[in-house]
C-alpha positions as CSV (number, residue, x, y, z in Angstrom):
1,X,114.1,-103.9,-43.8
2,X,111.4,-101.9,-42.2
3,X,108.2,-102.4,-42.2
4,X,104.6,-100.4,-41.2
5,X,102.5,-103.5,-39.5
6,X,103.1,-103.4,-36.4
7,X,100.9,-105.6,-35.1
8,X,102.5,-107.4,-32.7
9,X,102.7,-104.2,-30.6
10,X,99.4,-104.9,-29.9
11,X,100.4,-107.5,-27.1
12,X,102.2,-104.5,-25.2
13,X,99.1,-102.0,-25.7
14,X,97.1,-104.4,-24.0
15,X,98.6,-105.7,-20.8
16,X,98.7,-101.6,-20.6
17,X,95.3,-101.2,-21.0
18,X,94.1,-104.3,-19.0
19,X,95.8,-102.6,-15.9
20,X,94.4,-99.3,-16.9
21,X,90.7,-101.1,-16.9
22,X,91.4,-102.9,-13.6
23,X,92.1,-99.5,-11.5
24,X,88.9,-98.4,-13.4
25,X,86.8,-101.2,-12.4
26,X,88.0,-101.3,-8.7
27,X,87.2,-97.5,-8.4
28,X,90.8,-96.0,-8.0
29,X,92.0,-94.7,-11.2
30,X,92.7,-90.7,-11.3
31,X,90.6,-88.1,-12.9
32,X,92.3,-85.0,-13.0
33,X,90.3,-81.8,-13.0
34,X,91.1,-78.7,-15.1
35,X,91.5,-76.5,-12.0
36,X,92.1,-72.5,-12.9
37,X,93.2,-70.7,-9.7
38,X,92.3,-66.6,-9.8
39,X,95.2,-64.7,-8.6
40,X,94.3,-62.9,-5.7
41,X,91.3,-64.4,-4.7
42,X,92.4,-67.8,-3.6
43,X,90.5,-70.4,-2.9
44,X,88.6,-69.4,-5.6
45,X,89.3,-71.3,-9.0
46,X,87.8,-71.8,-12.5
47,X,86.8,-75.5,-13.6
48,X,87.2,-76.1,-17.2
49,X,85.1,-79.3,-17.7
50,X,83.7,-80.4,-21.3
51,X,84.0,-76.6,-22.4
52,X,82.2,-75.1,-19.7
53,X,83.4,-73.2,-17.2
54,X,82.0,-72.6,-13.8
55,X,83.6,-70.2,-10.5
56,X,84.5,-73.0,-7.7
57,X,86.0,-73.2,-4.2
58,X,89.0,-75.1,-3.9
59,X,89.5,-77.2,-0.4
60,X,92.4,-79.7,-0.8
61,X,94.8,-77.8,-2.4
62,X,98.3,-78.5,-0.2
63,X,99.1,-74.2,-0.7
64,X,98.5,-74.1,3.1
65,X,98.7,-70.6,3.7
66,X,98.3,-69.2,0.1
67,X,102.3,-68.1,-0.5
68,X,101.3,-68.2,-3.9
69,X,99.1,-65.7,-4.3
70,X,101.5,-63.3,-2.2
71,X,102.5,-60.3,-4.1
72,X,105.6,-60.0,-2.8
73,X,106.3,-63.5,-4.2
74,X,105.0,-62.9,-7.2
75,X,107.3,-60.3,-7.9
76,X,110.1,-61.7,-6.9
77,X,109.4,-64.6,-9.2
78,X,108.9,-61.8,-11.9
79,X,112.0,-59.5,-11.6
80,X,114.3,-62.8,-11.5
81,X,112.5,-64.5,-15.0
82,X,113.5,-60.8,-16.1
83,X,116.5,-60.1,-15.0
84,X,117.7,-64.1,-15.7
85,X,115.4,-65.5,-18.1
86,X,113.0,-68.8,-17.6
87,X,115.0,-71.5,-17.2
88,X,118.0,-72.2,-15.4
89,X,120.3,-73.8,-18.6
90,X,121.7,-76.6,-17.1
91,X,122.2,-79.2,-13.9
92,X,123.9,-77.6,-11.1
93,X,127.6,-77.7,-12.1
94,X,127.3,-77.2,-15.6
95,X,125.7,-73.7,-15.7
96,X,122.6,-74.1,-13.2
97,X,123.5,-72.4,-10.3
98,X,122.8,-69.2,-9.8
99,X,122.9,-66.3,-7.2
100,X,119.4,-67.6,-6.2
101,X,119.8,-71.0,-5.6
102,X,122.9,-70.3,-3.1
103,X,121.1,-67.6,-1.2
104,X,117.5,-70.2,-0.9
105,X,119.9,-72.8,0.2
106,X,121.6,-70.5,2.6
107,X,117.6,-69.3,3.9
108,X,116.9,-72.7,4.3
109,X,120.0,-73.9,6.2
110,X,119.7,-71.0,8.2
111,X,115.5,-71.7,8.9
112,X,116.4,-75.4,10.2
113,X,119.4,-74.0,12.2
114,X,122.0,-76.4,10.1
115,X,125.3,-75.9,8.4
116,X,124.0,-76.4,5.1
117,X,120.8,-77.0,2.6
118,X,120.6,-78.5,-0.7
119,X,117.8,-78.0,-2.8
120,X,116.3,-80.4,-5.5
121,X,113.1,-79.6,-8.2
122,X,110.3,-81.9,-5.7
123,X,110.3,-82.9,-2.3
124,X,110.4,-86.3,-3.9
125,X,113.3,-86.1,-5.8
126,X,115.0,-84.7,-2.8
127,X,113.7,-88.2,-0.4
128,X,114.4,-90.6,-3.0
129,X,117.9,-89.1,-3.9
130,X,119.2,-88.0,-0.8
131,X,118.3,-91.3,1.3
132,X,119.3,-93.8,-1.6
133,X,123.0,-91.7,-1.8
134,X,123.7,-91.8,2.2
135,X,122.3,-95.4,2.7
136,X,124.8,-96.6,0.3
137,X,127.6,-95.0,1.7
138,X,127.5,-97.3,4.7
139,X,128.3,-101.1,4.2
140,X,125.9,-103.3,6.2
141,X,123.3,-100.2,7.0
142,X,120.4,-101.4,8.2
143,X,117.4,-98.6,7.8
144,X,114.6,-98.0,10.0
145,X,111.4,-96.5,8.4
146,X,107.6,-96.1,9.7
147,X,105.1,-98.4,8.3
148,X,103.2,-95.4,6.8
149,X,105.8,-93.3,5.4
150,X,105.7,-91.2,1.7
151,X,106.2,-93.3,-1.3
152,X,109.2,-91.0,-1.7
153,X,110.7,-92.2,1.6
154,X,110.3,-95.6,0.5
155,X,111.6,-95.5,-3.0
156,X,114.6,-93.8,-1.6
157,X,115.1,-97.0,0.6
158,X,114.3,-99.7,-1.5
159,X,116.7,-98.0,-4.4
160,X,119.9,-98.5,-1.8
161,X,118.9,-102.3,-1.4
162,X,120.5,-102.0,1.6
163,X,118.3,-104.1,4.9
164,X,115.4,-102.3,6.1
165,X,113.2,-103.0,8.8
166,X,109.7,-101.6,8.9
167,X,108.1,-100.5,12.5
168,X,104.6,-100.1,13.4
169,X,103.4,-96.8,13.2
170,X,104.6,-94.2,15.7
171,X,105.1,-97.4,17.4
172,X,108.7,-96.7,19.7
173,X,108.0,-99.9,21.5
174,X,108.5,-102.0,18.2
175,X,111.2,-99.9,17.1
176,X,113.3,-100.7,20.2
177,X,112.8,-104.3,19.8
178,X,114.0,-104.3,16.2
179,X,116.7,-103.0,17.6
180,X,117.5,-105.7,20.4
181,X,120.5,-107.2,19.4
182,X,121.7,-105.0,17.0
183,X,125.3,-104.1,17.4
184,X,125.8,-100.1,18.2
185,X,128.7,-99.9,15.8
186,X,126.1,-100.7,12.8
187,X,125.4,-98.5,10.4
188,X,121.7,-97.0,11.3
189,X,119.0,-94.9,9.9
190,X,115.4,-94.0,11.3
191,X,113.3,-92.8,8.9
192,X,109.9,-91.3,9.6
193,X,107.9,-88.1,8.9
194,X,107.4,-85.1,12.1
195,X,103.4,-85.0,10.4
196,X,101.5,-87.9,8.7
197,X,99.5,-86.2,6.1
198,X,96.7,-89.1,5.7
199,X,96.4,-89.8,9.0
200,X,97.0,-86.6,10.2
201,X,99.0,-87.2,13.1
202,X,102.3,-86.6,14.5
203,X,105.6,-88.8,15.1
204,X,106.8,-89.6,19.0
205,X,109.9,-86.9,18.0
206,X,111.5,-87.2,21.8
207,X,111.1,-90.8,21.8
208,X,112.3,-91.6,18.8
209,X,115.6,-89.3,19.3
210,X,116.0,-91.4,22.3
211,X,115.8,-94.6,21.2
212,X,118.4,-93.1,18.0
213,X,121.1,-92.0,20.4
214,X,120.7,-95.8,22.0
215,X,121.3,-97.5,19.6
216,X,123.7,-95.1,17.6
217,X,121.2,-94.3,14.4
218,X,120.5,-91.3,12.5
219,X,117.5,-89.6,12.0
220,X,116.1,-88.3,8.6
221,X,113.4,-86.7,9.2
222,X,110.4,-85.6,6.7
223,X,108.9,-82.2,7.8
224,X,107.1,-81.3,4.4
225,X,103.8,-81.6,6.0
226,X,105.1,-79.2,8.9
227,X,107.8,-77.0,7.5
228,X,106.0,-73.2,7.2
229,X,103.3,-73.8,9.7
230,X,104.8,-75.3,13.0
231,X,107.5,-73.9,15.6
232,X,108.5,-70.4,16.3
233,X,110.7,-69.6,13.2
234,X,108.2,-72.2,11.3
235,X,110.1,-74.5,10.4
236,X,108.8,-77.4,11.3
237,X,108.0,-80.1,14.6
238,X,111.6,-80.5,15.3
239,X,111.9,-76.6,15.9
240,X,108.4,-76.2,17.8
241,X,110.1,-78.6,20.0
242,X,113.3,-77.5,20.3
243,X,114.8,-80.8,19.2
244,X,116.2,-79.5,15.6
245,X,119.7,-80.4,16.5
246,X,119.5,-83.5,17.8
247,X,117.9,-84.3,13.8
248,X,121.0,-85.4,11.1
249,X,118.8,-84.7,8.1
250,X,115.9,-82.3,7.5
251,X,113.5,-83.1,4.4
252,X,111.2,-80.5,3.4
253,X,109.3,-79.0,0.5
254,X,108.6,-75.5,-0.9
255,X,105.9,-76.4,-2.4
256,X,103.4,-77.0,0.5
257,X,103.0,-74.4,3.3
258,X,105.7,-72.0,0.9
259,X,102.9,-72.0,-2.2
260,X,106.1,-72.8,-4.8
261,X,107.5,-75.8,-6.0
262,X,110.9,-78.0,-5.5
263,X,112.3,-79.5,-2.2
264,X,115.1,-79.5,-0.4
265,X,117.4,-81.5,2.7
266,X,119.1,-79.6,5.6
267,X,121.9,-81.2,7.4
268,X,125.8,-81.0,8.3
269,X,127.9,-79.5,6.1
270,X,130.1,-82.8,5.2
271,X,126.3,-84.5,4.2
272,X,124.9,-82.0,2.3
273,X,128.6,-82.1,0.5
274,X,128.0,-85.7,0.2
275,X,124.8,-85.7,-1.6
276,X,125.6,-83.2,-3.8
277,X,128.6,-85.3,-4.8
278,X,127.3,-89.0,-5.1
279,X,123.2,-88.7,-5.5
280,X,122.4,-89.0,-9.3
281,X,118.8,-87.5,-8.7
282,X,120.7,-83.9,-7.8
283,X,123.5,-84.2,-10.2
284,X,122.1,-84.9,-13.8
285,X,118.7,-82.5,-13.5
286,X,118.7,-79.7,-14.7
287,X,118.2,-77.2,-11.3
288,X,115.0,-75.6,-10.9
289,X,113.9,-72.5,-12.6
290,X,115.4,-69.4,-10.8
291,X,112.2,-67.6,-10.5
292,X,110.8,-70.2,-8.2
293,X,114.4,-70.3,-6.4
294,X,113.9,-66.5,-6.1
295,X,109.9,-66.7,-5.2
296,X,111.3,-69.4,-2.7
297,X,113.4,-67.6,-0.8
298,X,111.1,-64.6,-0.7
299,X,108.2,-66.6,0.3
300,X,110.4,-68.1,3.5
301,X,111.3,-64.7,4.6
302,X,107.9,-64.1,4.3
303,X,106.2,-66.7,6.0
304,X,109.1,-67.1,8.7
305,X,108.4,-63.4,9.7
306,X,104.6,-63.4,9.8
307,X,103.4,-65.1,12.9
308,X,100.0,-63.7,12.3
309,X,99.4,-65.4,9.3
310,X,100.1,-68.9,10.6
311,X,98.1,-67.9,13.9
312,X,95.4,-67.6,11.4
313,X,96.0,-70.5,9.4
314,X,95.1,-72.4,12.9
315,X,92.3,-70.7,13.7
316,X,90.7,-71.4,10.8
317,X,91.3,-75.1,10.9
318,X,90.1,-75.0,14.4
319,X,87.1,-73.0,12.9
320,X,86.4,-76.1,10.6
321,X,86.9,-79.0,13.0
322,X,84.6,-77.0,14.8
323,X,81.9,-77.0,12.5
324,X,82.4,-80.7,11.2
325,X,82.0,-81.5,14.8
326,X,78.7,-79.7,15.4
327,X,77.4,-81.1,12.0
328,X,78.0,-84.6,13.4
329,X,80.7,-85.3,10.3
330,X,83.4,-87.7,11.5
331,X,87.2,-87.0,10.4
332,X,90.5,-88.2,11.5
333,X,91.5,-85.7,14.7
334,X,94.9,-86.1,16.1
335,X,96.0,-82.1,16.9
336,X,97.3,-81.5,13.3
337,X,96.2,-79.1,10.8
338,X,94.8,-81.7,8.3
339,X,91.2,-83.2,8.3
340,X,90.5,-86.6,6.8
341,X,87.3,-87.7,6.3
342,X,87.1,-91.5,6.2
343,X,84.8,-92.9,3.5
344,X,86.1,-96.9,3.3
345,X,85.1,-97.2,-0.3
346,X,86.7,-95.7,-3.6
347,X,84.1,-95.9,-5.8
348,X,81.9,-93.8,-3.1
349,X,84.3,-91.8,-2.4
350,X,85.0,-90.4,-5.7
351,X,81.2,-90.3,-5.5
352,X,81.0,-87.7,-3.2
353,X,84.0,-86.0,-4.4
354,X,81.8,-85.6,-7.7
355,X,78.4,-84.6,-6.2
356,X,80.2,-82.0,-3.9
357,X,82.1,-80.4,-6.9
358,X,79.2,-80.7,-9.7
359,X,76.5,-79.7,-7.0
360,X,77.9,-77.7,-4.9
361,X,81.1,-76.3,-6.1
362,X,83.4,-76.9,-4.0
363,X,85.9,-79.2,-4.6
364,X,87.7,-82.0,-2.2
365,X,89.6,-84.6,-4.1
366,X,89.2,-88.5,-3.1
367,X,92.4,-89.9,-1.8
368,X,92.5,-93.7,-3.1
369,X,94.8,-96.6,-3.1
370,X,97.8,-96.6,-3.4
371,X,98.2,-93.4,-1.1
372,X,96.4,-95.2,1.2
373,X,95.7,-98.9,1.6
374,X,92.4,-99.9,0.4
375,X,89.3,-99.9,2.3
376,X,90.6,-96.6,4.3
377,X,89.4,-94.3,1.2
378,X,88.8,-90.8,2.1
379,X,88.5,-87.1,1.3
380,X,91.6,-84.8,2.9
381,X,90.4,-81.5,4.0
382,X,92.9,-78.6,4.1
383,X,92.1,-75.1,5.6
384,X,94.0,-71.9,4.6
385,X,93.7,-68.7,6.0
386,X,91.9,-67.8,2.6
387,X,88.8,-69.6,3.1
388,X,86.5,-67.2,4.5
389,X,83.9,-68.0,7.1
390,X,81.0,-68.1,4.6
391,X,82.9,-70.2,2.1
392,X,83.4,-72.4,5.3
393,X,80.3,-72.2,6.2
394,X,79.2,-73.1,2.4
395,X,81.7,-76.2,2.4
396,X,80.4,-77.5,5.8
397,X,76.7,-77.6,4.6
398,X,77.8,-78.9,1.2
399,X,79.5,-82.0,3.0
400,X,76.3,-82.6,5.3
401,X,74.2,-82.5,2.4
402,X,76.6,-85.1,0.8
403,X,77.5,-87.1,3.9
404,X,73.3,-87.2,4.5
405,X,72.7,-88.8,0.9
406,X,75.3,-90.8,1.0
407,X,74.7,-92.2,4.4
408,X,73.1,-95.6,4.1
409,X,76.2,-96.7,2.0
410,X,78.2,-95.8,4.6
411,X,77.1,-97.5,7.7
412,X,79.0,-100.3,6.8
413,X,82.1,-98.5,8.0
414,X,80.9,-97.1,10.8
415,X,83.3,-99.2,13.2
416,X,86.0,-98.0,11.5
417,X,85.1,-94.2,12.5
418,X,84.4,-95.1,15.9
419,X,87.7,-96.3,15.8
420,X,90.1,-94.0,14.5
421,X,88.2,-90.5,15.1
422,X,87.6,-88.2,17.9
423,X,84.9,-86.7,16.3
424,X,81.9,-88.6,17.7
């Protein structure tokens, strides 16, 4: 018989809760703000907060060079919801795939010079899928994977429950000596990313390929952070240096530097087959919409064919480092186009994330555990070639008004800039 007390649910509802109130109390749990982006005039957004509403500047979105304000992709978004419809009506083999989807896969095979592309609804989906599926294809595989990659990287990994080893970051020496001993004939895969998007730097590429073709491995490599901004046909680090083929597997997103959403692997044709045949993450969603498959595709022709626009994507983040520099603000400088700003603390840094928005307008969100470990809080800075130089020059003196205030908490990690930044 059933009955209406439930009562004892109460013992579930609270261990909930009491992990809920722990993230609280030790500063890292996510607030999400009601962000309203204004088509056409990107960066600027409306915030909806408590029923008002107020014009804002938004500086940490990852739309790197503002694909999705582009009218072109906007259009092509719109004629294929019209000619198709919304949604896509099923997974990829039962009624999912449509002229779209083959001819973005095709663009994107073709961007990364490989035989073949896949792609999957997130960037995530496509890591954890995609690695868990070839990692258990191999019996005794031992994986290889960069202390600091994505959470998707390692999901992917730990799913296959195959042997992993862990490397310092961008370390090559302690990658090699993992591999001392290691028979060649073993099953191997390095994992790492071409751009580190919290630390903003880039992975030894050459030496890592090297050390790979050693010891008989395979590369997957993540280039979501790079994929639309770096290289002559933008496509990433591997193609600015020229070292695409010597990577197995490609990871990449459309959602970043291409302004859509969904991700996608490039690789041989008999992997890509693979995949699409063993991974469960690919084969039981339904496929992504095929307006963003068509706005995707238009927005790598796009992108792929305007070197101007990534030249000024630079220039502006040059522009900014420039500024931060002369306004004695220390970030995270190692060459690539994202700016961390180290705070050390994630109740203070969801401080200034708050006094900068509700003060000043613009809007930098904290990055907190676990995206990065704790005590390396910070806010993530990232450019476009939308932001104007007077809204740059508005954000710069907002963050030295902030970074003045809140000065005397910070001293304590003032080491830990000296340290890791190039900015002083």
């Amino acid at each position: 018989m059933l009955v209406k007390n439930h009562n004892w649910k109460t013992n579930y509802t609270s261990t909930l809760q009491s992990e809920i109130d722990k993230i609280k109390d030790e500063g890292h749990y996510r607030v999400f703000n009601n962000i309203e982006r204004k088509a056409g005039q990107y960066p600027k957004a409306t915030r909806h907060n408590n029923g008002n509403q107020e014009e804002i500047d938004v500086w940490c979105s990852n739309d790197y060079l503002g694909m999705s304000q582009n009218r072109n992709v906007i259009s092509a978004m719109q004629g294929a919801a019209e000619k198709l419809g919304a949604g896509s009506g099923g997974t990829r083999n039962i009624s999912g795939t449509t002229n779209f989807h083959i001819q973005l896969e095709k663009e994107i095979a073709q961007l990364h010079k490989k035989e073949r592309a896949l792609a999957f609804n997130s960037g995530y989906s496509a890591n954890e899928s995609a690695l868990k599926s070839i990692i258990l294809a191999f019996d005794n595989c031992l994986v290889l994977s960069d202390e600091l990659n994505h959470a998707s990287l390692i999901e992917g990994i730990r799913a296959s429950k195959k042997e992993k080893a862990i490397f310092k970051h961008n370390n090559v020496k302690h990658l090699k000596e993992i591999l001392k001993g290691v028979d060649f004939s073993r099953p191997k895969i390095i994992v790492l990313e071409s751009v580190y998007s919290m630390e903003s730097d880039f992975a030894p590429l050459e030496d890592v390929i090297e050390v790979a073709q050693e010891n008989g491995a395979l590369i997957y490599l993540d280039e979501v952070h790079a994929v639309g901004l770096y290289g002559p046909n933008a496509a990433g680090i591997a193609d600015e240096k020229g070292l695409a083929e010597h990577i197995d597997i490609i990871n990449g997103t459309l959602a970043k530097a291409f302004g859509l959403a969904g991700g996608y692997i490039a690789s041989t044709d008999t992997i890509i087959d693979f995949v699409r045949s063993f991974s469960k993450g690919f084969i039981f969603t339904t496929s992504m919409c095929p307006a963003v498959a068509a706005g995707s595709l238009e927005s790598i022709k796009q992108v792929k064919n305007n070197k101007e626009l990534r030249e000024n994507f630079f220039e502006n983040v040059n522009y900014v480092k420039k500024e931060l520099r002369q306004s004695e603000i220390p970030f995270l400088d190692s060459g690539s186009h994202i700016i961390p700003v180290l705070i050390g603390d994630s109740k203070l840094c969801k401080e200034i994330s708050d006094f900068l928005l509700n003060e000043h307008q613009v809007y930098v969100q904290p990055i907190n555990y676990p995206t990065v470990p704790k005590g390396t809080e910070r806010i993530r800075i990232t450019p476009t070639p939308c932001h104007s130089q007077e809204s740059t020059e508005k954000f710069v003196e907002a963050l030295k008004d902030a970074w003045f205030k809140f000065m005397p908490r910070l001293v304590k990690f003032e080491n830990q800039f000296i340290n890791k930044t190039k900015a002083f």
